[in-house]
C-alpha positions in Angstrom: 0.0 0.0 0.0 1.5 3.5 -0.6 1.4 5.6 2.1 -1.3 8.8 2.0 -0.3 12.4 2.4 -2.5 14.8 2.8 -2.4 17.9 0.3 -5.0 21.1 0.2 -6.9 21.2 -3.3 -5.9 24.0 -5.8 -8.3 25.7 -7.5 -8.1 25.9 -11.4 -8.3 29.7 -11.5 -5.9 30.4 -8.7 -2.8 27.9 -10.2 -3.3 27.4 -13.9 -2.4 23.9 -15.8 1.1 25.3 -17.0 2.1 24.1 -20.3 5.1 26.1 -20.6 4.8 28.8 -22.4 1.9 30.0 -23.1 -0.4 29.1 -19.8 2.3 30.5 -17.3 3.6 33.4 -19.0 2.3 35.1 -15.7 3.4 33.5 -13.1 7.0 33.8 -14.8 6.4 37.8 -15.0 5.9 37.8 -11.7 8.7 35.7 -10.1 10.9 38.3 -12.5 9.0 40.9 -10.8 9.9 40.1 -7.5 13.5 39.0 -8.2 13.8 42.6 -10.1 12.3 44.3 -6.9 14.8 42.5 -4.4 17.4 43.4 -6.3 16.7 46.9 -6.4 15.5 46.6 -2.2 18.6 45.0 -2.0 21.2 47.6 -3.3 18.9 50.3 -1.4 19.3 48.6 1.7 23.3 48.6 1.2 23.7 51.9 0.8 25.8 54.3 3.1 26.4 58.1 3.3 29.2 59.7 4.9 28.2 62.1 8.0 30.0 65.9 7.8 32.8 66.0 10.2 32.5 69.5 10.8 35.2 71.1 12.6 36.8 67.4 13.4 37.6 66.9 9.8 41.2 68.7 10.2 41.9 66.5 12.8 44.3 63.2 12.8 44.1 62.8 16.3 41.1 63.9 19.1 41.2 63.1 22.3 40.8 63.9 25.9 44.1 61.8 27.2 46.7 61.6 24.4 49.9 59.2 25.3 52.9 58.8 22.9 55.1 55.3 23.7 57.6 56.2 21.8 60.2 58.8 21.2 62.3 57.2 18.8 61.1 57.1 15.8 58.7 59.8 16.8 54.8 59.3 15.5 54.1 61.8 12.9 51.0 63.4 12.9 50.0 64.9 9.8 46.9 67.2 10.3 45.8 69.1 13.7 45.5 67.2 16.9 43.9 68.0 20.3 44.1 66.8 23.8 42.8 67.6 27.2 45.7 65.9 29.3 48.7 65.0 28.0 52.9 66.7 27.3 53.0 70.2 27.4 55.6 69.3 24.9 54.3 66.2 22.8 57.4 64.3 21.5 55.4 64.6 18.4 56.0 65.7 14.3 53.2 67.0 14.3 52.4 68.9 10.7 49.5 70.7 11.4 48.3 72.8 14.5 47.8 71.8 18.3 45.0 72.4 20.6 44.9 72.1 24.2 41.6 71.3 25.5 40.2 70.1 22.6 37.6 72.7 21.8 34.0 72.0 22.6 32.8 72.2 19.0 34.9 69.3 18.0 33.1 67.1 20.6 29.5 68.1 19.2 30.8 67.0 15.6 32.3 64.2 16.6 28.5 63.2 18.8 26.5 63.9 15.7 29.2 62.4 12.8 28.6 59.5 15.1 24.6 59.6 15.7 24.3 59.8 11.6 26.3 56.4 11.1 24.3 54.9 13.6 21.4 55.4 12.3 21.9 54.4 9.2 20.1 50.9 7.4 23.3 48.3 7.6 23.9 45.1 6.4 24.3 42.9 9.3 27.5 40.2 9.3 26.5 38.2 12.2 25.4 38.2 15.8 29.0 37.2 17.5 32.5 38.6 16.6 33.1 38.7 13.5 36.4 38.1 11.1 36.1 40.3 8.6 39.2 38.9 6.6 36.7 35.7 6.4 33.5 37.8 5.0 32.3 36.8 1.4 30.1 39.8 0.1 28.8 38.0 -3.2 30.8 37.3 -5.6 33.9 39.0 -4.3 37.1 37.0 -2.5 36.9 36.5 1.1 37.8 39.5 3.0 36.6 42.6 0.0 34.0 44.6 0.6 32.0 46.8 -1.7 30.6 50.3 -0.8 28.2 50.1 2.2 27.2 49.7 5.6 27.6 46.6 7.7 27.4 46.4 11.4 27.7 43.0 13.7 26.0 41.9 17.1 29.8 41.7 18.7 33.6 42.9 17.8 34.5 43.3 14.3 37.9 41.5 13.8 40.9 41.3 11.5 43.2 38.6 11.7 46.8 38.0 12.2 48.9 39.1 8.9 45.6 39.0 6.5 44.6 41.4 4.6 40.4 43.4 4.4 39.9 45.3 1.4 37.4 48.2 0.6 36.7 48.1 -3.1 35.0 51.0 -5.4 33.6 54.4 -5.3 31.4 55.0 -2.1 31.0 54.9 1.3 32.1 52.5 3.8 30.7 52.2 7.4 31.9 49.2 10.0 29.5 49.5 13.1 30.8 46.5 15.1 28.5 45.8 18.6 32.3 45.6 20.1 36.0 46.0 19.9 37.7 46.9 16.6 40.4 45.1 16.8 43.1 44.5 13.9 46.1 41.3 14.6 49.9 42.3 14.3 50.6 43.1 10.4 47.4 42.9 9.0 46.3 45.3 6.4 42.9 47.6 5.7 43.2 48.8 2.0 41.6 50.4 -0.6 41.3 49.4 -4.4 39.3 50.2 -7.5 39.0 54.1 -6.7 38.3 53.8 -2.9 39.3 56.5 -0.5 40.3 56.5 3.4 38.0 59.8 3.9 34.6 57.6 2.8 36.0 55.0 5.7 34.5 55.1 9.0 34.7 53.1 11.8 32.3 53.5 14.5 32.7 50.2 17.5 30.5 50.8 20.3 33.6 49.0 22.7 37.4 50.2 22.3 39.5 49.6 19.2 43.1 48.4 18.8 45.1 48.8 15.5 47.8 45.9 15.9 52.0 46.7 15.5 53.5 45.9 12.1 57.0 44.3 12.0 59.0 47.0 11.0 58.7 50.6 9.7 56.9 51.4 6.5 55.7 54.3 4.7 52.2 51.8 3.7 49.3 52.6 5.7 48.5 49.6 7.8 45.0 51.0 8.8 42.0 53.4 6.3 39.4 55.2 7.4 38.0 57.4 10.3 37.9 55.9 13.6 35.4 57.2 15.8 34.9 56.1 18.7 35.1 57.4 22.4 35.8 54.4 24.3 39.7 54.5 23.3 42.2 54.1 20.6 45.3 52.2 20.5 47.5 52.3 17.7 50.1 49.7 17.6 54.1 50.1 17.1 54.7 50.8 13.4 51.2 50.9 12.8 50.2 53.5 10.2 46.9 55.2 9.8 45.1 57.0 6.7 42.5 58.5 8.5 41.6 60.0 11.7 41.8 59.0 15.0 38.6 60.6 17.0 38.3 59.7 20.4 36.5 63.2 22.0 36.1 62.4 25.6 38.7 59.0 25.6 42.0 58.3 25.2 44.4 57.9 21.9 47.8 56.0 22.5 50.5 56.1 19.7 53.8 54.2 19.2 56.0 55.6 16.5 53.0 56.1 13.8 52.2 58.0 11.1 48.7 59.3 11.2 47.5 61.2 7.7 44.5 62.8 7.4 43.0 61.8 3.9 43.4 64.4 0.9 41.4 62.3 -1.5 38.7 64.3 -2.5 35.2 62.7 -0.4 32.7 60.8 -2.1 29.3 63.2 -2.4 26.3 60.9 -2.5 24.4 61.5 -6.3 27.4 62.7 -7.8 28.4 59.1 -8.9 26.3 56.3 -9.8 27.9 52.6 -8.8 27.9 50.3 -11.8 26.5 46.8 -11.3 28.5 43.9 -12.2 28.5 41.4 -14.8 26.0 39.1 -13.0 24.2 41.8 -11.8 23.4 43.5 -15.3 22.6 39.4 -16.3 20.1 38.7 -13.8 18.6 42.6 -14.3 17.9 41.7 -18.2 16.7 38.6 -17.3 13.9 39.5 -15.1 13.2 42.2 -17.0 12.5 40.3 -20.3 10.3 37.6 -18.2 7.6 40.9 -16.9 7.7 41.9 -20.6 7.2 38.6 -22.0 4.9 37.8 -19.4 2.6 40.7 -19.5 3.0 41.0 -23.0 1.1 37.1 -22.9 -1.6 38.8 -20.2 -2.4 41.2 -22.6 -3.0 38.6 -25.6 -6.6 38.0 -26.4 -7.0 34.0 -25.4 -7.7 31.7 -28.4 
């Protein structure tokens, strides 16, 4: 005997006896209609823009404790830096000018630079900690990461001597629910037009950039790092960016800190181009709602 399932009856009008093509024309234009939408709901939902920076945006390094662990080689600053405690002399190069306290309008900036990235739509890359060296964003190698936002339920991590990569024209925002920390000679870069300006990096715990072997004139680190519960910048560890800790602390250890010149990305001025498999699966769907309504439309026989 052949065992029974139950099954709910179907009525003629609601699912149609396909014969392919002609009978479920429409129900083929609407799967591409829906496939076409979440595509578009998709790329919507990954979008980021970058906050203004106000009077923080000269900046390479703000803080309310700033500590230098090294004297030899000295950390070179290049852009303005403020501090409420710290040397009257810093055993800094710094290139730019020096304020001591930091003045209040830097710390409102900084708050509302902050509250903008928050509230932003992110994509989110897990609950836990998170590797980001390990992250697969569709097609692209482990570790690359197109425009966007993506936040995560715990620290955002980069592993020992690997390498994250931001990739294309756009805005990039890392939310982590922790700690930003990156392991001892990894690397943050940028590729395909990217710059470190249209970086931020916003943890809600402290972050820690890890030391690189030996002294280099390659930026070890992109992007803006806001983020009031402390910075730590490793020995030979350098930074395109910022370092904004209004209210925390900042330590440095023979660094050099450069505020991006690249000129910012201004949201509508440039449109990102889909890929390959993106333009594929757009002409697709698109072709099944014409076909398909186009078979709607066609007096029945």
């Amino acid at each position: 005997m052949k065992p029974h399932f139950a099954s709910a009856t179907v009525p003629r009008n609601v699912m149609p006896n396909c014969r392919f093509p002609r009978n479920c024309l429409g129900l083929w234009a609407s799967l591409g209609l829906v496939v076409l939408l979440s595509l578009v709901q998709s790329d919507a939902a990954s979008a980021a823009t970058a906050p203004n920076l106000g009077s923080t945006s000269t900046y390479g390094v703000v803080s309310d404790t700033f500590t230098n662990s090294n004297t030899s080689p000295q950390t070179i600053i290049n852009g303005d830096v403020c501090f409420t405690t710290g040397p009257t002399t810093p055993p800094l190069a710094i290139n730019g000018t020096t304020r001591t306290p930091c003045p209040p309008s830097v710390g409102l900036d900084q708050n509302a630079a902050v509250a903008n990235l928050n509230s932003q739509l992110c994509t989110s890359l897990g609950a836990g900690a998170v590797a980001l060296d390990a992250v697969v964003i569709g097609t692209n190698p482990p570790g690359t990461f197109p425009p966007g936002c993506y936040s995560s339920g715990g620290a955002m991590n980069v592993t020992v001597s690997t390498t994250v990569t931001l990739s294309g024209v756009g805005v990039y925002i890392f939310r982590p629910g922790g700690a930003l920390n990156t392991g001892a000679n990894s690397r943050v870069t940028l590729a395909n037009g990217a710059c470190a300006a249209d970086a931020f990096w916003v943890p809600i715990g402290a972050t820690t950039i890890g030391a690189n072997a030996a002294l280099s004139s390659t930026p070890t680190f992109v992007g803006n790092i806001l983020d009031a519960a402390g910075i730590t910048i490793g020995h030979f560890a350098n930074v395109t960016g910022r370092a904004l800790a209004f209210g925390g602390t900042v330590t440095t250890d023979a660094n050099t800190i450069t505020v991006p010149s690249c000129a910012s990305f201004v949201s509508g001025a440039a449109v990102a181009t889909p890929t390959l498999s993106d333009w594929t699966l757009i002409m697709l769907c698109t072709l099944l709602v014409v076909v398909g309504f186009a078979a709607i439309r066609r007096p029945a026989r």
